[in-house]
C-alpha positions, 0 to 999 in steps of 0.5 A: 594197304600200300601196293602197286600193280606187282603182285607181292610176296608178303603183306607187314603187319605193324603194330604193338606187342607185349614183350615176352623179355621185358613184359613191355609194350613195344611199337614194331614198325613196318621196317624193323619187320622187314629188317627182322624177317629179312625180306626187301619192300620190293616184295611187300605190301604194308598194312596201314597202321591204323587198319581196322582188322581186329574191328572188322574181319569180315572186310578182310576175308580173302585179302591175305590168300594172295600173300606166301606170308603175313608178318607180324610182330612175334611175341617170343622175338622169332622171325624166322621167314621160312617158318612163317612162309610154312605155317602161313601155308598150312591154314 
């Protein structure tokens, strides 16, 4: 990940998705994500496209708890940032 000593607001989560419209597989960059969810880089943090999440989870525990939000490509096309912010803080 990609970060300074500011805290950040979101952590952007690049990666592939399926699309819901088309039924192809599309590459949602780190800036499309924040032009989507309209958010500045001031404010985020970015996930290495080459993470090794899905891999290792347990090398993750606690990462994200400092972020309002992670973000992501969503597969219906919904970027609502309050949606995320919310549903983020339920969990």
């Amino acid at each position: 990940m990609t970060t300074d000593n500011l805290t950040k607001k979101y952590l952007i989560c690049p990666s592939h998705i399926r699309s819901k419209n088309d039924g192809d597989r599309h590459y949602i960059s780190s800036v499309q994500l924040m032009h989507l969810y309209g958010v500045s880089y001031k404010d985020c943090d970015i996930m290495s496209e080459k993470h090794d999440y899905w891999d290792n989870p347990h090398r993750y525990v606690g990462i994200f708890d400092k972020y309002e939000a992670v973000l992501s490509p969503d597969y219906n096309g919904e970027y609502n940032l309050q949606k995320e912010v919310e549903r983020w803080q339920k969990r």
